[in-house]
N, C-alpha and C positions, 0 to 999 in steps of 0.2 A: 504494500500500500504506500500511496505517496503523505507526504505531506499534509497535501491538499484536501487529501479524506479528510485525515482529522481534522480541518479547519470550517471547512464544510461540518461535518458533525457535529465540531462544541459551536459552531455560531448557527445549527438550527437548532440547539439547546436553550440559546437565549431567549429569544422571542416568548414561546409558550412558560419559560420561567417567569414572566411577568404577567402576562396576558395566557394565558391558557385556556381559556373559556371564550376568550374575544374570536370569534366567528372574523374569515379573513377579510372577508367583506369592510370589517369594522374596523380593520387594523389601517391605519391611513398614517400618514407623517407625521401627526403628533403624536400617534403612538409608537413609530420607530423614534423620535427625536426623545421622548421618555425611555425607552430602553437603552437610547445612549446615553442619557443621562445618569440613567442606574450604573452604568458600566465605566462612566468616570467617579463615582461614586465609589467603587470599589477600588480606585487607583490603579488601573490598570491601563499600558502604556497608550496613549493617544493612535500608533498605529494599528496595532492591534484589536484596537475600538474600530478603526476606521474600516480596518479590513471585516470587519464582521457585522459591520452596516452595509457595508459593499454586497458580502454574499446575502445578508436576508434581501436585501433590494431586489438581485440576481434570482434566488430563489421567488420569489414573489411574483418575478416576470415570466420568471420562465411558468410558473402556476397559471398563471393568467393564460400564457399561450395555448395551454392544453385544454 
């Protein structure tokens, strides 16, 4: 496995750790902009954050296309 799995993996961990019940319909930018805010919250480094903003975004698109 690369990498990549795992990154993929713990950043679509994050999301439903906050919102778990929020139907994705409901999940819109203020609620990714709160899950980044929990996740500088925990001190965790600024790219790392950014890269797993990046894959939910990713994932959420690619959701959509299907």
């Amino acid at each position: 496995m690369t990498r990549s799995v795992d990154h993929i993996r713990r950043a679509a961990q994050v999301a439903p750790r906050y919102y778990g019940r929020t139907l994705a319909a409901e999940f819109g930018p203020l609620a990714l902009i709160a899950v980044q805010q929990k996740l500088l919250d925990r001190d965790l480094s600024r790219g790392y954050i950014n890269s797993v903003v990046r894959l939910i975004r990713r994932m959420f698109k690619w959701a959509v296309s299907r």
